[in-house]
C-alpha positions in Angstrom: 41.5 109.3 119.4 44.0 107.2 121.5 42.6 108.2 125.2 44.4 106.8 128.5 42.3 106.8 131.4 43.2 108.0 135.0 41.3 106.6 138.2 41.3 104.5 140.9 41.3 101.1 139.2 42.9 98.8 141.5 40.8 99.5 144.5 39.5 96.7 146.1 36.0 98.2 145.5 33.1 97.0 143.4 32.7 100.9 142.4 35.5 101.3 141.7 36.1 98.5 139.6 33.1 99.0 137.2 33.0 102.9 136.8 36.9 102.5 135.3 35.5 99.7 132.9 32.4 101.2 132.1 34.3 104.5 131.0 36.5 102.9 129.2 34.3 100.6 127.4 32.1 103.7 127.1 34.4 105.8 125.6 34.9 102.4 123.0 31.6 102.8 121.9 32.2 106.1 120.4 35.1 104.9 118.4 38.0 105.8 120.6 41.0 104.1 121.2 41.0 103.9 125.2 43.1 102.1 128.0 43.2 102.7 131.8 46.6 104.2 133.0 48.0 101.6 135.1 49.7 103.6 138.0 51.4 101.2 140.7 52.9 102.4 144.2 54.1 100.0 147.0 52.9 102.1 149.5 49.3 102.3 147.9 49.6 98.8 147.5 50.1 97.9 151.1 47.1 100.4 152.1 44.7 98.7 149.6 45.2 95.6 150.8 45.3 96.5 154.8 41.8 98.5 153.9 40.4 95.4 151.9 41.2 92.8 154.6 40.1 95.2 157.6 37.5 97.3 156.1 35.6 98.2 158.9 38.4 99.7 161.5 39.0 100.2 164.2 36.6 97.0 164.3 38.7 94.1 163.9 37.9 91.7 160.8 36.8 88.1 162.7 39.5 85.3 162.6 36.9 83.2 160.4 35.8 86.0 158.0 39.4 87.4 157.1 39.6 84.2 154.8 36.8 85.1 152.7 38.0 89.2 152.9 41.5 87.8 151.4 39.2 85.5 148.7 37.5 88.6 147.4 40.4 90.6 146.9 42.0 87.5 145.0 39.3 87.8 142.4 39.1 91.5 142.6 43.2 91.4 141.5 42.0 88.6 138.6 39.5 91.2 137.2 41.5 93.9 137.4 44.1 91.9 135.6 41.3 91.7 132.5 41.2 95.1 132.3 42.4 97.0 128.8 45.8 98.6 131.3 48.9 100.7 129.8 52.1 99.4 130.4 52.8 100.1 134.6 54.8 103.0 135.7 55.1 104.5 138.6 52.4 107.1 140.5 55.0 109.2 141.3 56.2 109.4 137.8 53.5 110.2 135.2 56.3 111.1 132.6 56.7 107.3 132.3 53.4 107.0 131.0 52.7 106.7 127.5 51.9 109.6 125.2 47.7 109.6 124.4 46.0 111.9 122.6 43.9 112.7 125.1 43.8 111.6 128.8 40.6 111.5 130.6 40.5 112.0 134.7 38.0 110.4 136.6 35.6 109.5 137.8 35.5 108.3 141.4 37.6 110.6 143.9 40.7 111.7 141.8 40.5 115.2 143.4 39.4 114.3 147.0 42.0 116.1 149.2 41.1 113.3 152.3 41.6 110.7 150.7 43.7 108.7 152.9 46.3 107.4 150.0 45.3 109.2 147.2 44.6 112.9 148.2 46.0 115.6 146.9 48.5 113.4 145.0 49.3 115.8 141.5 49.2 113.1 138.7 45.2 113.4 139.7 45.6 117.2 138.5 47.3 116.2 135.2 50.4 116.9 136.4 53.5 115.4 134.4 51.3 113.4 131.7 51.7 113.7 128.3 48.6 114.5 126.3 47.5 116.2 123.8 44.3 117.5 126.0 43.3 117.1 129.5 39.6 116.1 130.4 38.0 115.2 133.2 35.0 113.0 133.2 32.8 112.9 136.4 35.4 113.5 138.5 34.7 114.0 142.6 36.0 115.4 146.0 34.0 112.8 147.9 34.0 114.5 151.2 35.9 117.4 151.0 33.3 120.0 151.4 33.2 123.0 148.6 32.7 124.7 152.1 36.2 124.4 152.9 37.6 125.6 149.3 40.7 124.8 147.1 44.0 126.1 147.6 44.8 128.4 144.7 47.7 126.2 143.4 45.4 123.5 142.5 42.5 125.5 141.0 46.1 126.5 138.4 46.2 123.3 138.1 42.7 122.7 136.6 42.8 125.8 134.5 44.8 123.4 132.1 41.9 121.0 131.2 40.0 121.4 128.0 37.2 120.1 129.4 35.7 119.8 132.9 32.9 117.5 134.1 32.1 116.7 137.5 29.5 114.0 139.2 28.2 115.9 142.5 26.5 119.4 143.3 29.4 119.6 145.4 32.4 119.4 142.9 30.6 121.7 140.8 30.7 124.0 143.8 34.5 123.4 144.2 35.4 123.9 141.0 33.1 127.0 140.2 34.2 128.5 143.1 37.8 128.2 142.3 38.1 128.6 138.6 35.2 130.4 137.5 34.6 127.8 135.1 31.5 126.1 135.1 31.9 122.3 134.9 29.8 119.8 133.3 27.9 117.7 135.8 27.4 114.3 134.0 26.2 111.0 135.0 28.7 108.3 136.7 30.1 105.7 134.1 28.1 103.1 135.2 25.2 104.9 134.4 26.5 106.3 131.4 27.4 103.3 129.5 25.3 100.4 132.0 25.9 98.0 129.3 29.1 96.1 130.7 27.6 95.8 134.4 24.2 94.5 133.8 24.8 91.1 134.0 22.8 87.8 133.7 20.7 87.5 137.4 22.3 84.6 139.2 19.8 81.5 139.8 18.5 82.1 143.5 16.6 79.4 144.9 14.4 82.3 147.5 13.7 86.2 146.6 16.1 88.3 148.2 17.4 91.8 148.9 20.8 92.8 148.5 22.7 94.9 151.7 25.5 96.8 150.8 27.9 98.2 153.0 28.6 98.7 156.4 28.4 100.7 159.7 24.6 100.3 159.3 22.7 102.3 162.2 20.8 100.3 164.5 17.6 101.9 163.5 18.3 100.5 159.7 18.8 97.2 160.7 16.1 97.1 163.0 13.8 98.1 160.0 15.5 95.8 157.3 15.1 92.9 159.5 11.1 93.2 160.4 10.5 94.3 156.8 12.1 90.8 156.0 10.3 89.2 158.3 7.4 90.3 157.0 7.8 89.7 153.7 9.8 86.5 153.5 12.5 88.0 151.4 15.7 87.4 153.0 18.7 89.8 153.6 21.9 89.4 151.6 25.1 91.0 152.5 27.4 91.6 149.9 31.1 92.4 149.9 31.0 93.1 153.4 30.1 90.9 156.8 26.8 92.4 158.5 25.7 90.5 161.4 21.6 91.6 160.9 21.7 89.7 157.3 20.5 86.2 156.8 23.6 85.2 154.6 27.5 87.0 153.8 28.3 86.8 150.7 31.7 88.4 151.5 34.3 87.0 149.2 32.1 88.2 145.9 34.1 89.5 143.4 33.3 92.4 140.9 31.2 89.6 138.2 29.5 88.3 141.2 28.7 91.5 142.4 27.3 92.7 139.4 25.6 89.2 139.0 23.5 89.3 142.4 22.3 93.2 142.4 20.9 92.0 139.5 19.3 89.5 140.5 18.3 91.2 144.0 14.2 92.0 144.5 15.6 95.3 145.8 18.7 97.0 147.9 19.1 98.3 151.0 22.7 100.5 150.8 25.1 103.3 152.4 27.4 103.5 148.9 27.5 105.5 146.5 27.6 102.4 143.8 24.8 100.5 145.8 22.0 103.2 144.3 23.4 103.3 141.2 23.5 99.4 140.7 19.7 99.5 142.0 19.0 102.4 139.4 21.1 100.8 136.4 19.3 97.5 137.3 15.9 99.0 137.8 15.7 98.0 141.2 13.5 99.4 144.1 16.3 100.5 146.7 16.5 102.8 149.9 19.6 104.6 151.6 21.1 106.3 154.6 24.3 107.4 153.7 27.2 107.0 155.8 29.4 110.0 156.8 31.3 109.3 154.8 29.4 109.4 151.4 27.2 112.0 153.0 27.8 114.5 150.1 28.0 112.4 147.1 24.4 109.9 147.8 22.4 113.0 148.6 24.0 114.7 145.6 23.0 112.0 143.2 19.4 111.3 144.5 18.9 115.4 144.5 20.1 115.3 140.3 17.7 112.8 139.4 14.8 113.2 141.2 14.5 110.3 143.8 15.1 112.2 147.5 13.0 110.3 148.7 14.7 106.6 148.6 16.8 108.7 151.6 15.5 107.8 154.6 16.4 108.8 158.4 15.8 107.4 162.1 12.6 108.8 162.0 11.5 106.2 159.1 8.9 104.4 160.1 7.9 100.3 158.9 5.5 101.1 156.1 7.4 104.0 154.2 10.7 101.9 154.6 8.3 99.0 153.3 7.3 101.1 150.1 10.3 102.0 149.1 12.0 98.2 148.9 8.6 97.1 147.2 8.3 100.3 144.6 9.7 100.4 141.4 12.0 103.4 139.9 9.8 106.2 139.1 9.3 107.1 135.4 10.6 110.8 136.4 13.4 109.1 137.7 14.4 107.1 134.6 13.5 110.0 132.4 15.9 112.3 134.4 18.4 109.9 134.0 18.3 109.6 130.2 18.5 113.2 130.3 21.4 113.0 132.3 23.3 110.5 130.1 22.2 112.7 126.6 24.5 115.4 128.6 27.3 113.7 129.6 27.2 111.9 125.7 27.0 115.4 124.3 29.8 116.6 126.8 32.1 113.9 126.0 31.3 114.6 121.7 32.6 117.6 122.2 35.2 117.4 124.4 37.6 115.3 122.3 35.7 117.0 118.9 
């Protein structure tokens, strides 16, 4: 089938970036036709860069590390540029897009109502394209809570998809509440089709452990810093400036990220796409997620079996220790290939 994809492509975020390309190379694989719908709006535009040069507001990005915030985003806009794109149209104008067979939604947040410049924006819903089906592929509402519901206008909306897979407990939730259809809940791309984001290991002259993201409590830092220490790995922050690390590898582009999570001796993380590149790399790994990925982290380590890489305030040195010097579980990677037998058999059948 000719499929056209619809996410969030062009954020300047490793995640991002590597579930689109996995999907689409995934969907490849199975002898599809497949392109990623290349929606463009100035306004977006602007707020993806603003985000990328100051992503930890209302913390001000240092004077010496906004050079390296503005290199990463250069290289981020040179891999995006690789990408297998549509021609461009506008967001606000889906009818410009080209006619596909089928067009797959997701994954990532395409039906997160909060989303500061994304939410609730109708092309997300299928609205306007033209397609022979509608599917959605591990599609999410990050933080909007299936406690707080969906406005009946937009369950309507998903009542027109042949096919309905989510990522998270909590979508399911959302969407069961409001259709009465019972979605699919399927692996993210990356760990469907890891393929395309396992990359060769950079050569590192010292074991080290990879820190991914930001807003860290002081509790974690304290920990990652003695367990280094201790052990004489050293701390790695990537994508992201975190003063408790012993080197910023800021300006890292999507390759480069990919490149040094798997070459990492394990990762400490509070994103989403920090566990999975730890699972889909094999690597031990621990989390406490931010607020803001509160849902989704807990929702993903609950489906395949590895609560406990979640740790709280009340963690002490040695269980932090085992978890960054552990391997995955065999449970853990059995789930998983569980998991991705679903989401193959979901995806078989949805454009069957």
């Amino acid at each position: 089938m000719n499929i056209g994809v619809l996410t969030f492509h062009k954020c300047i975020n490793y995640g991002s970036y590597w579930q689109a390309r996995c999907l689409v190379e995934a969907l490849k694989a199975r002898g599809h036709e497949a392109e990623l719908l290349d929606h463009d709006c100035r306004c977006v535009r602007r707020a993806e860069m603003h985000c990328a040069l100051q992503p930890k507001l209302p913390q001000r990005t240092r004077g010496n590390e906004l050079k390296l915030y503005a290199e990463k985003t250069r290289r981020f806009v040179e891999a995006i540029a690789r990408l297998p794109l549509s021609r461009r149209f506008s967001l606000h104008e889906p009818e410009q897009a080209r006619c596909y067979d089928a067009v797959v939604i997701g994954s990532d947040e395409v039906w997160n109502f909060r989303h500061p410049w994304y939410g609730s924006k109708p092309i997300f819903f299928g609205d306007g394209l033209r397609a022979g089906r509608l599917v959605s592929y591990a599609a999410s509402f990050g933080n909007h809570s299936a406690w707080d519901g969906m406005h009946p206008a937009w369950a309507r909306r998903l009542s027109r998809f042949a096919a309905l897979s989510v990522r998270d407990a909590n979508s399911w939730h959302l969407v069961r509440g409001a259709t009465r259809r019972e979605p699919e809940l399927v692996l993210d791309p990356c760990l469907l089709f890891p393929q395309p984001a396992q990359s060769e290991p950079a050569d590192e002259s010292s074991p080290y452990a990879v820190v991914y993201g930001h807003g860290f409590p002081k509790w974690l830092k304290t920990l990652a810093q003695r367990w280094s220490l201790r052990t004489g790995v050293r701390l790695v922050s990537l994508g992201y400036a975190n003063d408790f690390t012993d080197e910023q590898r800021i300006a890292a582009g999507p390759i480069e990220f990919a490149r040094t999570m798997g070459g990492a001796r394990a990762v400490i993380t509070n994103f989403f796409h920090g566990c999975v590149f730890a699972l889909i790399n094999g690597k031990p790994w621990a989390t406490a997620p931010s607020d803001y990925r509160s849902i989704k982290i807990p929702d993903l380590a609950a489906a395949i079996g590895a609560d406990a890489r979640l740790v709280d305030e009340q963690a002490r040195d040695a269980a932090f220790a085992e978890l960054l010097e552990t391997p995955l579980q065999p449970q853990v990677s059995e789930r998983i290939a569980s998991l991705r037998a679903r989401s193959e058999a979901y995806l078989d059948a949805a454009f069957a």
